[in-house]
N, C-alpha and C positions, 0 to 999 in steps of 0.2 A: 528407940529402934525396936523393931520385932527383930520378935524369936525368927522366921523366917532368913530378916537381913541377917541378921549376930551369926546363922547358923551357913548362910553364902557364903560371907564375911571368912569366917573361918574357915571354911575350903578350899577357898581361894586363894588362902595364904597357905596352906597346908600344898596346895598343888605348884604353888610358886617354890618353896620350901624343897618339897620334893625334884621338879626340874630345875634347881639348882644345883641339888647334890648330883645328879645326874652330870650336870655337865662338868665336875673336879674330875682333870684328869692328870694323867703321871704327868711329871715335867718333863721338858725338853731337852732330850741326849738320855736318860735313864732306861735302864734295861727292862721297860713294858713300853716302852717308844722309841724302837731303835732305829727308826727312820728319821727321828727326830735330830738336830743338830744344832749345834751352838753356832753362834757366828762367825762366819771366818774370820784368821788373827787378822789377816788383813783384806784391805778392798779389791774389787774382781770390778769388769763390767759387768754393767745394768742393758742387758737386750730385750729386747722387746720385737713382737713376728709385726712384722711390717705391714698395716694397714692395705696394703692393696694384694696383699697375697692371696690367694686363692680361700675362696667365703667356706670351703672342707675343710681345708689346714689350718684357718683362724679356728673354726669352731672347736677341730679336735686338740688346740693347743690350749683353750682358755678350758674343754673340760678334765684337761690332764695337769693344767695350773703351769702350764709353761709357756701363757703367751707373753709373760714377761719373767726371767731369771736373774742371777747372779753367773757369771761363770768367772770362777777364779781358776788360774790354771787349766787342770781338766776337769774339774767340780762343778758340778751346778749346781745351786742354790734355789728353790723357789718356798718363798716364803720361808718358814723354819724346816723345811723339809732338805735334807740334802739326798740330791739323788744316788744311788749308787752306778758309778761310773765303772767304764769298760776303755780299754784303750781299741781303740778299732783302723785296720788300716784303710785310710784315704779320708779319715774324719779325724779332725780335733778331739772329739768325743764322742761318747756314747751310754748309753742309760735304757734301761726298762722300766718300762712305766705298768702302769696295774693292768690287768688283764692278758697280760701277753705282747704287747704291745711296744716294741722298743724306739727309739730316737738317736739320730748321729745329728751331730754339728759337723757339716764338710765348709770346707773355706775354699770358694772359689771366685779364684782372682782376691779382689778385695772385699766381695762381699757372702759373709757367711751365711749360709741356709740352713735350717730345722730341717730335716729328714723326716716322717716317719716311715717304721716300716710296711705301713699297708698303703705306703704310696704317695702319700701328700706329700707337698715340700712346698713352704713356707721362709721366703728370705729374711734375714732380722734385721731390725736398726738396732744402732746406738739410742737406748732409752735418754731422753730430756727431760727431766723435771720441772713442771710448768712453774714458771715465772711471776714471781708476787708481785702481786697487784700495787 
């Protein structure tokens, strides 16, 4: 092997090395993550913004990570993130999401809709878990 490769070689792991360290971060619920949350004690539904909902309200739900949740009670869940909720009247719920940007869940009739506040509104299904093969 050259000096050249041996001296890549070594950089490259030196640079893997380093954006490892990088990516340790505090655990989940710990006070330098306090958006972070543990599981709920118990199970919530699984929603999910209904596929034919308007191509705005899909997009701005999957870049705010809520085109599929958890809502237990009046909590939502996405991913290990629990939102902080608001009780709001004529909505199930309610949440601010980053940049200013807030969400209610209203329930009308049987079917629940995403709000957000700059106007979209997105109906949600019952998430299904696809079915093994």
């Amino acid at each position: 092997m050259s000096a050249a490769s041996t001296l890549a070689l070594r950089l490259t792991a030196a640079a893997l090395l380093l954006a490892l360290a990088a990516c340790g971060g505090s655990a989940p619920g710990d006070a330098a993550n306090p958006s972070a949350a543990s599981m709920p004690t118990s199970r919530g539904e699984v929603w999910r913004v209904d596929p034919a909902a308007p191509p705005d309200a899909q997009v701005l739900a999957f870049l705010n990570g809520v085109q599929r949740f958890v809502l237990k009670d009046d909590e939502i869940y996405t991913a290990t993130t629990r939102l902080e909720t608001a009780k709001a009247e004529g909505a199930v719920t309610s949440a601010r999401l980053a940049g200013g940007l807030a969400l209610r869940i209203e329930a009308q009739g049987a079917q629940p809709i995403l709000v957000f506040s700059s106007g979209q509104r997105a109906p949600l299904r019952k998430y299904e878990a696809p079915k093994e093969k």
